[in-house]
C-alpha positions, 0 to 999 in steps of 0.5 A, spaced: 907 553 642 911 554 648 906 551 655 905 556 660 906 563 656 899 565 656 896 569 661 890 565 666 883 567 661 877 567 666 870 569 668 870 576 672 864 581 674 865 589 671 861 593 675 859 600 672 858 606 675 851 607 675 851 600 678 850 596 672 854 589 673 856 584 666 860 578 667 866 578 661 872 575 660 879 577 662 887 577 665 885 582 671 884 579 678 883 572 679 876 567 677 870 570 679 873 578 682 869 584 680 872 590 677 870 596 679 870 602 674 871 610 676 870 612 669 865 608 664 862 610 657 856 613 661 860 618 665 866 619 660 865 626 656 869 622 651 863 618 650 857 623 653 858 629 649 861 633 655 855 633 659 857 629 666 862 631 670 867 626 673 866 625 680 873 626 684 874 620 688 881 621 691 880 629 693 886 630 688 882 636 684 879 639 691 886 638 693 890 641 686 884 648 688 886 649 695 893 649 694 892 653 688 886 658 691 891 665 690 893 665 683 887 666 679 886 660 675 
């Protein structure tokens, strides 16, 4: 195999959002970061059933409602 092809494979912290935190191994980031997720198996009506609402972080459906108050949707 060719050196230097492959992507460097190291230890990283996954941080749900309930809070939870595991170490795993992955590409993303650099050796010992933690990565953050919005959305996760337990907030995800994917996985949830539909129950849970996703929080909206960035303000872009608060955003997407004010703009298209008047239409009727």
């Amino acid at each position: 195999m060719k050196a230097d092809t492959h992507p460097d494979y190291h230890m990283i912290t996954v941080k749900m959002t309930d809070g939870t935190e595991y170490q795993t191994r992955s590409t993303w980031g650099k050796e010992g970061e933690t990565l953050t997720l919005d959305i996760d198996p337990t907030s995800h009506p994917a996985w949830n059933g539909g129950s849970s609402r996703l929080m909206d972080t960035g303000g872009r459906v608060s955003k997407f409602k004010n703009k298209y108050a008047g239409l009727g949707f």
